[in-house]
C-alpha positions in Angstrom: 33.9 51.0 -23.2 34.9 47.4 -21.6 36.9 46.5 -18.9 37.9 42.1 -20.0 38.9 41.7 -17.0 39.3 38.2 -17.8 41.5 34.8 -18.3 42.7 34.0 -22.1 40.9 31.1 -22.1 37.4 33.5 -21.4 38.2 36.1 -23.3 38.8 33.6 -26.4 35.3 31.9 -25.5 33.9 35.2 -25.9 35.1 36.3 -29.0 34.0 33.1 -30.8 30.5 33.8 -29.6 30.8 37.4 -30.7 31.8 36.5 -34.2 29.6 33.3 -34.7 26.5 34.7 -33.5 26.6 38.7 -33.2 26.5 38.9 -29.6 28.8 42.1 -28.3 31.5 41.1 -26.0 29.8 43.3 -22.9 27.3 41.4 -22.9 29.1 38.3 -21.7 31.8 40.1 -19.7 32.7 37.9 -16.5 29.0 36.5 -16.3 31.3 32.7 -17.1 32.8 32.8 -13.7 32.2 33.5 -10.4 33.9 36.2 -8.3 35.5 33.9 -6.2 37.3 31.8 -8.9 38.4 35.3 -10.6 40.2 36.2 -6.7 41.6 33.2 -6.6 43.0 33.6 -10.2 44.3 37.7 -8.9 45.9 36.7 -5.9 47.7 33.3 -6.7 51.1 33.7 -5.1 53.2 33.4 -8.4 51.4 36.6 -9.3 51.5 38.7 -6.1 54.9 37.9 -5.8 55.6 39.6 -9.2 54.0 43.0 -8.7 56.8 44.8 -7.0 54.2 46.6 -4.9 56.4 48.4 -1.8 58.5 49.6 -4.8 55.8 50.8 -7.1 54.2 52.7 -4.6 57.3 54.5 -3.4 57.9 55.4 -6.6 54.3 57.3 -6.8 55.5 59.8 -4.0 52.1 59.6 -1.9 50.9 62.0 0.7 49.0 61.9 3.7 45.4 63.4 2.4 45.8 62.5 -1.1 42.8 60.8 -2.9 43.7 57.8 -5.2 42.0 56.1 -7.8 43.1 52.4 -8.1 41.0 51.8 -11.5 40.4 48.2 -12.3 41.5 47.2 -8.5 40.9 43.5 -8.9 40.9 42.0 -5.8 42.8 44.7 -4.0 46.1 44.0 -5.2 47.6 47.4 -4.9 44.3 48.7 -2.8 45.6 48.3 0.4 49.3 49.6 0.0 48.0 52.6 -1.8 45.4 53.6 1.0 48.4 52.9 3.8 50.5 55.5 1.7 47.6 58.6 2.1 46.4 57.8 5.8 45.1 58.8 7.6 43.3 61.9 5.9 43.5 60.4 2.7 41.3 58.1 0.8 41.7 55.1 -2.0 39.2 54.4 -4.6 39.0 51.2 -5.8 37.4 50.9 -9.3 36.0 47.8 -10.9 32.7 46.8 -12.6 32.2 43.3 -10.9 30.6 43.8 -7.4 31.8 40.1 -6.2 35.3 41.9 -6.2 34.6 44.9 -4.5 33.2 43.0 -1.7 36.6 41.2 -1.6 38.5 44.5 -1.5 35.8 45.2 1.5 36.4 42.0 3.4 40.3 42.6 3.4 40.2 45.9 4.1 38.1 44.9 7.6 40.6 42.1 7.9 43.3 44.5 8.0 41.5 47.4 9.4 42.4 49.9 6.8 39.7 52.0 7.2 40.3 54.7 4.0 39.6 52.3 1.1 35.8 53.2 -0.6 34.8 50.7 -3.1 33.4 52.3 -6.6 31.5 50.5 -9.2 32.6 51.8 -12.4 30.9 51.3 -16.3 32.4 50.0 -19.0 33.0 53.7 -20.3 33.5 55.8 -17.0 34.7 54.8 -13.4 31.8 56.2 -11.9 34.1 58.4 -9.6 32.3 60.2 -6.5 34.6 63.4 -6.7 36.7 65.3 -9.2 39.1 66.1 -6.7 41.6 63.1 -7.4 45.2 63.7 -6.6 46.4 60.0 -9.0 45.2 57.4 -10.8 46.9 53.9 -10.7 46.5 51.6 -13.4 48.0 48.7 -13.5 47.6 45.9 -16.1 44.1 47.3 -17.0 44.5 49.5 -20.1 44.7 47.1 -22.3 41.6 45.5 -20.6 39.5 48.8 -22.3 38.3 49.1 -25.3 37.6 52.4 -26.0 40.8 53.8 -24.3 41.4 57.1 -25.6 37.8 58.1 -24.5 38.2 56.4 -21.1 41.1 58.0 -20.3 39.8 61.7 -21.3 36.4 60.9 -19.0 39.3 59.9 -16.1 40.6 62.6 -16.1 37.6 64.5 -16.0 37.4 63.7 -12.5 41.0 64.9 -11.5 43.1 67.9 -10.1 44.5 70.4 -12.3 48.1 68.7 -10.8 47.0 65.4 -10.9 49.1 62.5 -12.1 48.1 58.9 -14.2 50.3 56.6 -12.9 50.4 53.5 -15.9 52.4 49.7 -15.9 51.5 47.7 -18.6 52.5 45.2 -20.9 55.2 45.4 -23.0 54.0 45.1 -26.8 57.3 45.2 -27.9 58.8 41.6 -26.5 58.0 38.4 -28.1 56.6 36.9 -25.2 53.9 39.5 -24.7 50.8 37.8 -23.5 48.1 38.3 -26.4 50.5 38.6 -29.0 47.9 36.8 -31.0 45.6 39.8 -30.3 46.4 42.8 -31.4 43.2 44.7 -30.3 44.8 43.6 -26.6 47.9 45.6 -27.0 49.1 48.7 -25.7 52.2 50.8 -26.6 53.9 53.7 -25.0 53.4 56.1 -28.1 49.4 55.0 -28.4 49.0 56.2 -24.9 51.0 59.0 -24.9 49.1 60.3 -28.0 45.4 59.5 -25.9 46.7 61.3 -22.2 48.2 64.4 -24.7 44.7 64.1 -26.2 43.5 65.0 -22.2 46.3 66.9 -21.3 48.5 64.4 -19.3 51.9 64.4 -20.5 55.0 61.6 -19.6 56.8 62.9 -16.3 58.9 60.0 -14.8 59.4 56.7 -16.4 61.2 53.7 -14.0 62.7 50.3 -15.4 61.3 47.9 -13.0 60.1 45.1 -14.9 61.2 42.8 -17.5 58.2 42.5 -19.4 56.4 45.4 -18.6 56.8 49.4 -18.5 56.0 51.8 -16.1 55.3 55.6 -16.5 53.9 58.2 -14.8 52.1 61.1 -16.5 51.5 64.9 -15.2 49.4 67.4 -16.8 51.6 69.7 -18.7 54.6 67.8 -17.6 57.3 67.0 -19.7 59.1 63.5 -20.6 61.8 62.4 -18.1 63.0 59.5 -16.5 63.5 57.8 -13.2 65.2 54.3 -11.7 66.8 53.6 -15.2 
């Protein structure tokens, strides 16, 4: 399992090493820059600005005392907004495999003193949660980051509630402008990941047209496919 949590320009470094001298991608994953040049690179303004995140949180219907699992956080994009929405009893988990940007989401959340964020560093195959008891799982512009998905997402869930929720936004495949259109291996479509979160019981419960170039759903165990903010 890999999280490439990583620039084109990396990630296409990578693969040339891969295929000109055998060496797996893992091995090289993030080691060509350092954390601070990757959180400069997550929170430019152009980006942040983007994300939508007071809407996309009210759309996941939060409560006070719910436990969150923001997998492949970043820098804390989402982190902080989704720990406000479950305080005070609550708690957010904030996933990643680099440490340089846990200590980020650390820093900001002293900054800001949100005191309910707990970092967690994940493996390239499981997020390395500390309970099963997870109410939600965010993921946002990750999935197509793993490689293994369909058995990432069946460990994920692993650590959740029988009610729990998978709350997914992700790249559009479908548009010509799709970053990594040249990549196939780095696209994600709606009907791949229904099949995989059927495969671990999650089915599509609310689906909201917020983005131009992206699509949001979120999934419910035994829930059935409908549809919200069209």
């Amino acid at each position: 399992m890999l999280h490439r949590k990583s620039s084109l320009v990396i990630l296409l470094a990578c693969l040339a090493v891969s295929l000109a001298g055998g060496i797996k991608i893992h091995a090289l994953q993030l080691g060509s820059r350092e954390a601070t040049e990757w959180i400069d690179l997550l929170e430019r303004p152009g980006r942040i600005a983007g994300l939508k995140r007071d809407e996309v949180v009210a759309r996941l219907k939060l409560r006070p005392g719910n436990i969150v699992a923001d997998i492949g956080a970043g820098a804390g994009a989402f982190s902080l907004q989704l720990a406000r929405a479950v305080a005070p009893s609550g708690k957010l988990l904030a996933v990643e495999i680099e440490q340089g940007l846990l200590d980020r989401i650390n820093q900001v959340a002293r900054q800001e003193n949100v005191s309910n964020v707990q970092t967690v560093l994940g493996e390239f195959d499981d997020p390395n949660l500390p309970t099963r008891q997870v109410d939600m799982a965010f993921i946002h512009d990750v999935l197509h980051h793993i490689e293994n998905r369909a058995a990432y997402l069946k460990t994920l869930a692993s650590y959740m509630k029988p009610n729990a929720r998978i709350a997914i936004i992700e790249l559009d495949k479908t548009r010509p402008d799709v970053p990594h259109r040249d990549q196939p291996e780095m696209q994600v479509g709606k009907e791949q990941v229904k099949q995989w979160l059927a495969a671990a019981g999650f089915y599509p419960a609310e689906e909201f047209n917020m983005f131009e170039d992206k699509w949001f759903i979120v999934y419910a165990r035994g829930g059935s496919a409908t549809s919200g903010g069209m």
